[in-house]
GUMI-877698 format. One line per 2 residues: number of its first residue (from 1); their letters; for each residue x, y, z of C-alpha. Coordinates in nm, 3 decimals. Each point is the difference from the previous one (the first is absolute). Layout:
BEGIN
NUM = a = X/Y/Z; ...
END
This chain:
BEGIN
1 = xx = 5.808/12.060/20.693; 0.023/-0.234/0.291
3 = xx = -0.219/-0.211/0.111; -0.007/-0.191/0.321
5 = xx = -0.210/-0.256/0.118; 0.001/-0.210/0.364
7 = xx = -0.244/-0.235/0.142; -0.071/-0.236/0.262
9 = xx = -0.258/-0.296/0.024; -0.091/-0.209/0.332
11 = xx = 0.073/-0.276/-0.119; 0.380/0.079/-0.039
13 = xx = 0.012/0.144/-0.375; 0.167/0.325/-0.036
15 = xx = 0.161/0.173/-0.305; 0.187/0.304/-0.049
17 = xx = 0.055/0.134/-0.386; 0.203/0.308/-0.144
19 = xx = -0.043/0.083/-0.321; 0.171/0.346/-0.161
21 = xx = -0.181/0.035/-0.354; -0.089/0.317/-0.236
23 = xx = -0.361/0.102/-0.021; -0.243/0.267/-0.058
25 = xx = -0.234/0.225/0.208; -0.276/0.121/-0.173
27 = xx = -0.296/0.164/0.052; -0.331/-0.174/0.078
29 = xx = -0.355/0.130/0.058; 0.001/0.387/0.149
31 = xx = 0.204/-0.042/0.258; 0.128/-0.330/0.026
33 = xx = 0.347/-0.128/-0.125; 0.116/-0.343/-0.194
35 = xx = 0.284/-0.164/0.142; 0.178/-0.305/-0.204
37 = xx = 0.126/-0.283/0.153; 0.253/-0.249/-0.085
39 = xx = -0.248/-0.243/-0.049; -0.237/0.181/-0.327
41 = xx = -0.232/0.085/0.261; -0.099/0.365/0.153
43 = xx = -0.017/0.154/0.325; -0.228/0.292/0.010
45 = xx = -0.004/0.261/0.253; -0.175/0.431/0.038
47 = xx = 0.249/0.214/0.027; -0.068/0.308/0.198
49 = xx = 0.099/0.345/-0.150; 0.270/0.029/0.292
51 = xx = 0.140/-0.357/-0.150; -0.170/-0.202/0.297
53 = xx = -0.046/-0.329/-0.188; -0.333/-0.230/0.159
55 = xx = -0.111/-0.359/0.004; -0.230/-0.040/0.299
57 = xx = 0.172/0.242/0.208; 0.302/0.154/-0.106
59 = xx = 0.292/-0.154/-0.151; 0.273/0.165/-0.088
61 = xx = 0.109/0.357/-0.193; 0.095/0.080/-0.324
63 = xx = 0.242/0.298/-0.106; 0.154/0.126/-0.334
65 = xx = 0.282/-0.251/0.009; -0.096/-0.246/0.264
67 = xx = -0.299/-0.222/0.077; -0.058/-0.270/0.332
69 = xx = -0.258/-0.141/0.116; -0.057/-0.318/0.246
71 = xx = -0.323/-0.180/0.104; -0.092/-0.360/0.155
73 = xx = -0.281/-0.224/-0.046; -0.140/0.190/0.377
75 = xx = -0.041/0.333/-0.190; -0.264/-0.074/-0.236
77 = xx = -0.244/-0.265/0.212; 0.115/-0.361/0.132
79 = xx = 0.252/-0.171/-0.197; 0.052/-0.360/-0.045
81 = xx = -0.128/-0.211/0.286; 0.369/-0.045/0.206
83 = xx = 0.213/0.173/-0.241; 0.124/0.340/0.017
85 = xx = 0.136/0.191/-0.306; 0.220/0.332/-0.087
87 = xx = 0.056/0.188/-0.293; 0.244/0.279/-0.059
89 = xx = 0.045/0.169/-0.333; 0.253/0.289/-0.066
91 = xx = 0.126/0.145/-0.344; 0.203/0.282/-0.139
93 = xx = -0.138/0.189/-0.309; 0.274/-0.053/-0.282
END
């Protein structure tokens, strides 16, 4: 998988991080899917029977092979006070 991460504060912080890792997807509650991260921690996400994958609104898509998805801190409520954030995770199923 990849994941990338970007952000920008007001006061002049920003970051921008690319890491390419193996991990699993797994099934969740009815519906939903498990995503690992780099980090130990989980993403989790419904999946759609059509593949549509769905945080707040919807994400990304998820085929046989190939999975992406993309959201930012705007998606799912306010973010941060002055920051901004985006996340994009694709993978290939080995």
């Amino acid at each position: 998988m990849t994941y990338h991460y970007s952000y920008w504060q007001m006061g002049g912080d920003s970051g921008d991080t690319t890491v390419v890792y193996k991990g699993q997807i797994n099934y969740g509650d009815k519906g939903k899917i498990k995503i690992d991260r780099y980090d130990g921690s989980t993403f989790e996400f419904e999946i759609s029977k059509h593949g549509a994958i769905w945080g707040c609104t919807p994400v990304g898509n998820a085929e046989r092979k190939y999975f992406n998805l993309s959201f930012t801190d705007d998606q799912c409520g306010t973010g941060p006070i002055g920051a901004n954030y985006t996340v994009t995770l694709s993978g290939i199923k080995l």
